[in-house]
C-alpha positions as CSV (number, residue, x, y, z in Angstrom):
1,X,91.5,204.8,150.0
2,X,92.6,201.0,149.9
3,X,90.6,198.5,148.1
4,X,90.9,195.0,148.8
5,X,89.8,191.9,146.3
6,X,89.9,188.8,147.5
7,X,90.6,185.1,145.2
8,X,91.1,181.8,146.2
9,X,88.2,180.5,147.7
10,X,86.5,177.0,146.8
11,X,85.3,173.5,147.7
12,X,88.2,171.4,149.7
13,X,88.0,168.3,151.3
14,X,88.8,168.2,155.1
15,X,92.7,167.7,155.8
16,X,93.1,169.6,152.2
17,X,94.9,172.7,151.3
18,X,93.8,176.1,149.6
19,X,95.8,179.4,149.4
20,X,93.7,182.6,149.8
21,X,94.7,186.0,148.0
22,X,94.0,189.5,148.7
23,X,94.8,192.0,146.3
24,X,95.1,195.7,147.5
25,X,95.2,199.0,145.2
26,X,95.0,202.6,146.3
27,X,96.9,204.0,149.0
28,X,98.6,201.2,150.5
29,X,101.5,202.8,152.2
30,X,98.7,203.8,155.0
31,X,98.2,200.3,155.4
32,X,99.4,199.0,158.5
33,X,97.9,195.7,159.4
34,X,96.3,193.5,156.6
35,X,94.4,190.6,158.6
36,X,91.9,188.0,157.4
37,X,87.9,187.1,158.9
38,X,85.9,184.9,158.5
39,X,82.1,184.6,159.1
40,X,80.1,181.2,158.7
41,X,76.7,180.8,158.0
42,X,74.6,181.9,161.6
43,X,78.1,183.3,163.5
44,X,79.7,186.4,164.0
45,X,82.2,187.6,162.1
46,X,85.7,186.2,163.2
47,X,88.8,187.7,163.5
48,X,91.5,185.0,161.8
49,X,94.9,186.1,161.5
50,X,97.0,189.5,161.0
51,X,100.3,190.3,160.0
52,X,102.5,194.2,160.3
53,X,102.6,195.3,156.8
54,X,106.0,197.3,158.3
55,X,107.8,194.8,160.7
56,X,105.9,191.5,159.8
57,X,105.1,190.3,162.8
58,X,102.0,188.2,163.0
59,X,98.6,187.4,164.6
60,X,96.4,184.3,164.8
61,X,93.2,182.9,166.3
62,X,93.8,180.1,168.4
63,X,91.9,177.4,166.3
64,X,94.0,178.2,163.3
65,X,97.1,178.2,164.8
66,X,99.6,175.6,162.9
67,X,97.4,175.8,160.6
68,X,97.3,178.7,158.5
69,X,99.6,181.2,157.6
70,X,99.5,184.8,156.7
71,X,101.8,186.3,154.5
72,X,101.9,189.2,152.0
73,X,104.0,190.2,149.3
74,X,104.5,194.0,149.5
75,X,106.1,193.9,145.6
76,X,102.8,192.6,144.4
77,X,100.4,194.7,147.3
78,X,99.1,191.5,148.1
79,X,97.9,189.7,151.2
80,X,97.8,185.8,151.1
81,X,96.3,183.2,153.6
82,X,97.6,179.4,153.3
83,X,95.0,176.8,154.7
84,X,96.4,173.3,155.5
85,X,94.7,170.5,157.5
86,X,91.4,172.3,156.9
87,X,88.4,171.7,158.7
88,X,84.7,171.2,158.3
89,X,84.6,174.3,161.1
90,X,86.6,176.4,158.7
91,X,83.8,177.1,156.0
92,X,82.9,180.8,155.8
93,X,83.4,183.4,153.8
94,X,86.7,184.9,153.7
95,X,87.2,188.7,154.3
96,X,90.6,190.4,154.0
97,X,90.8,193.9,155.4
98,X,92.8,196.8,156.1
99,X,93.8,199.3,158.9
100,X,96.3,201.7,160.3
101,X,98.1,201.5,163.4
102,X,95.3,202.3,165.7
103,X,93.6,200.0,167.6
104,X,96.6,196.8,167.7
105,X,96.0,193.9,165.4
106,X,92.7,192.4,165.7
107,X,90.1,194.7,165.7
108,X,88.9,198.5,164.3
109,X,89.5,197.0,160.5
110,X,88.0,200.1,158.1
111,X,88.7,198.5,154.7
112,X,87.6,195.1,153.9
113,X,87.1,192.9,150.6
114,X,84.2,191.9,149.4
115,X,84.8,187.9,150.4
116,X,85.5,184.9,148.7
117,X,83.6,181.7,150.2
118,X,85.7,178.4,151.1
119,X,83.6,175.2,151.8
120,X,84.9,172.3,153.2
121,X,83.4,169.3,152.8
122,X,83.6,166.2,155.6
């Protein structure tokens, strides 16, 4: 089984930058899609951005589009999320998670990390 930790969360100020990590172990070469959530405080969980472990294509929510970017380092089994322009409407926690093939990008996620919180302050 895959297990995610993710690092890089903190306090930002609107329009600032922070660079989310997501480290996997296990059996990674299942891994088909890594893909970042979010849930803030009262809301549903939110489905933030996805990339192809295989062909590297990737996925984003429209209100983070030009915005973030989702990359991963296969070398290093690890997922990353960079955060520019950030927004007050950004501040959640911050799940990575894991998947095969099934289900296309966004949802059916059965591996997730434990969450790292980013706060952005206005």
């Amino acid at each position: 089984q895959v297990q995610l930790v993710e690092s890089g969360g903190g306090l930002v100020q609107a329009g600032g930058s922070l660079r989310l990590s997501c480290a996997a172990s296990g059996r990674t070469l299942s891994t088909y899609y890594g893909a970042w959530f979010r849930q803030a405080p009262g809301k549903e969980r939110e489905f933030v951005a996805a990339i192809n472990l295989v062909g590297s294509n990737t996925y984003y929510t429209a209100s983070v589009k030009g915005r973030f970017t989702i990359s991963r380092d296969n070398a290093k089994n690890t997922l990353y999320l960079q955060m520019n322009s950030l927004k007050s409407e950004d501040t959640a926690v911050y799940y990575c998670a894991s998947k095969g093939p099934g289900g296309g990008p966004v949802g059916h996620y059965d591996t997730w990390g434990q969450g790292t919180q980013v706060t952005v302050s206005s």
